[in-house]
N, C-alpha and C positions, 0 to 999 in steps of 0.2 A: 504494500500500500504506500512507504512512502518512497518507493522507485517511481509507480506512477504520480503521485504527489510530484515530486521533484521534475518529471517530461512536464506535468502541466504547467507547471512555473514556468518551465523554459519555455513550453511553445505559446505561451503568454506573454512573457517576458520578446520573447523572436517577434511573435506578430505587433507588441507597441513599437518594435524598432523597428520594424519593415518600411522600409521609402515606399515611394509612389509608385519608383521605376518597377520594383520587387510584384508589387499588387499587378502591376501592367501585364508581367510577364507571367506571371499566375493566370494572369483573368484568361488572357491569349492563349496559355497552354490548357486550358480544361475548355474551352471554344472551339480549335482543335482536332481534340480527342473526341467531342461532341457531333461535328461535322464529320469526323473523319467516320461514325458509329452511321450514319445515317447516310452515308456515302454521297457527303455534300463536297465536290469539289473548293467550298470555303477553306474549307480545314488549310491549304498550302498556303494561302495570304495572310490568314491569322497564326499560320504556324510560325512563316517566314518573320515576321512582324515578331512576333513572343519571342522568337530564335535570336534575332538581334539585340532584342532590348536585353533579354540571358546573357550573352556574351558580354554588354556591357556594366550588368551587374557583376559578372562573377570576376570582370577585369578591376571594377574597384575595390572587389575584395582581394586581391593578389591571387585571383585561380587562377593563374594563364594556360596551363595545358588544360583544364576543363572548358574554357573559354574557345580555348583554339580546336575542341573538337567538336562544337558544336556551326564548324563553319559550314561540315559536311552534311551536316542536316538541311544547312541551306541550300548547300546542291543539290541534295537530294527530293528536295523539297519543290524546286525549279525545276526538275526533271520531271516529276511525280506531274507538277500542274498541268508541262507540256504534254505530257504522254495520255496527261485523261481528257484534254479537251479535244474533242470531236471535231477532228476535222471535214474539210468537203469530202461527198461522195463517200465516205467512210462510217464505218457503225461506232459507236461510243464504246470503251474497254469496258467489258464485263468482267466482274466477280468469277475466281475458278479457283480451284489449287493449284499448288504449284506443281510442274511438273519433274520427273528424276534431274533432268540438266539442270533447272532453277533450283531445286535443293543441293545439286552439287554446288552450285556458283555460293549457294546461301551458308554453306557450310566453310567453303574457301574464304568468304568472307568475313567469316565467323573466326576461323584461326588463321589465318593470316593479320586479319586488322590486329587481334589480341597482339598477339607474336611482335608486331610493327609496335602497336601502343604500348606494350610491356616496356618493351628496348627504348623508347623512345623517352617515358615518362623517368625510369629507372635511369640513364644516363644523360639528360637532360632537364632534369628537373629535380624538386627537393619531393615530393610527393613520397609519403612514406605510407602508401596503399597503390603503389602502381599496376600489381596485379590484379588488383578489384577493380580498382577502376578501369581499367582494358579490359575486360571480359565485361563490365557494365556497357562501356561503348561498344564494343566488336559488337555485341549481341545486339545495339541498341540501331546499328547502321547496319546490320542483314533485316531486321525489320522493317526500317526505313524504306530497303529496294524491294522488300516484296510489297509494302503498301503502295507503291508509287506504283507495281504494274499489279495493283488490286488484285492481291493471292490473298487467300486466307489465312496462310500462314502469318502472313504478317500480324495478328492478333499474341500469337503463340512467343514467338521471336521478341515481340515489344512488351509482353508482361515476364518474360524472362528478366531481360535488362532492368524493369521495373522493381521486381523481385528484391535483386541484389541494390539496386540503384536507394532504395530507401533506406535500408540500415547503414548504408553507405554516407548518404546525406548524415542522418542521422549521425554517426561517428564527427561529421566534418560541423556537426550545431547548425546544420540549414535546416533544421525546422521546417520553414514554413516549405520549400521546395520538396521534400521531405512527403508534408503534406499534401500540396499539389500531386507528386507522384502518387500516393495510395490513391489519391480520387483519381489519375488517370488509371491506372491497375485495376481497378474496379469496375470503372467505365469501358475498359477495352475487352471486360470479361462479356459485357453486353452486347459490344459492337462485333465482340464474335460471334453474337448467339445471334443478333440482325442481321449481318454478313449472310449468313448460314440460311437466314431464311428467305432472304434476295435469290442467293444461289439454287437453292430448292425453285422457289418460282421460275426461273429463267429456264428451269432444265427442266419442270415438269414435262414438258410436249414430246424433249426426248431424253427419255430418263438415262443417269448415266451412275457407274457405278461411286460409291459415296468413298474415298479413303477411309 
């Protein structure tokens, strides 16, 4: 009782300190994960928008390789937008699974990015959890590419990252991001269960076998 005692103070104490920019980037990332549940192409503009203003907060807290990996969400993000809007004479990208080649790409990206971000954070940086946090990113950017070519995997892959990404925060006193993340965790547990049911509609006519 008084460990939880003691988190409430602090995530009390984190939210009277929160700036503006902090709330911004909050409101932006659960906006999002909202659009992204309901397969509102918004989700890339609010995401890209929350992604910046992130970076700029975690640069005035001295994160810079947390900072500097979140550039990649912007690319990936820019990608994601171009790839889902509908071009001429062409069908809008449907909801599917992924297929064996996109789970191999997802899995290289998976260990390789870690492996890269490991080495990376470990000898360029003071970061004294560089392992957690590359496996929080690596897992956090094969999510990012299957959301962008709308797999449903990408639900799975983004509450992985989420998983570890919270006690993570939590070790570093970001509270309230911390908290942002459980509610996106929660919410992506939904947007799998919508995803799922988009996908059943599209395919009733021709039924296909379910992974």
């Amino acid at each position: 009782m008084t460990v939880l005692h003691q988190w409430l103070q602090l995530f009390m104490q984190q939210a009277g300190e929160t700036t503006l920019w902090e709330w911004t980037a909050v409101i932006l990332g659960i906006a999002e994960v909202l659009f992204a549940k309901i397969n509102n192409i918004w989700l890339y503009p609010t995401g890209i928008a929350g992604t910046i203003i992130g970076i700029y907060v975690l640069l005035m807290a001295g994160l810079y390789a947390e900072s500097a990996l979140n550039i990649y969400y912007i690319v990936m993000s820019v990608y994601g937008w171009v790839h889902w809007i509908k071009r001429k004479n062409a069908p809008p990208v449907k909801i599917s699974w992924a297929t064996r080649r996109e789970w191999v790409i997802t899995l290289l990206i998976v260990v390789v990015g870690w492996v890269i971000f490991y080495i990376a954070l470990k000898k360029f940086t003071t970061s004294n959890v560089p392992a957690w946090d590359a496996w929080v990113s690596s897992t956090a950017w094969a999510g990012m590419w299957l959301l962008a070519r709308r797999k449903m995997e990408n639900w799975i892959l983004l509450n992985i990252s989420n998983l570890f990404a919270i006690p993570l925060l939590c070790y570093k006193h970001l509270i309230m991001f911390a908290a942002l993340t459980l509610v996106l965790f929660i919410v992506a547990i939904f947007g799998f269960i919508h995803w799922r049911t988009i996908w059943k509609k599209e395919n009733r006519a021709t039924p296909a076998l379910d992974p």
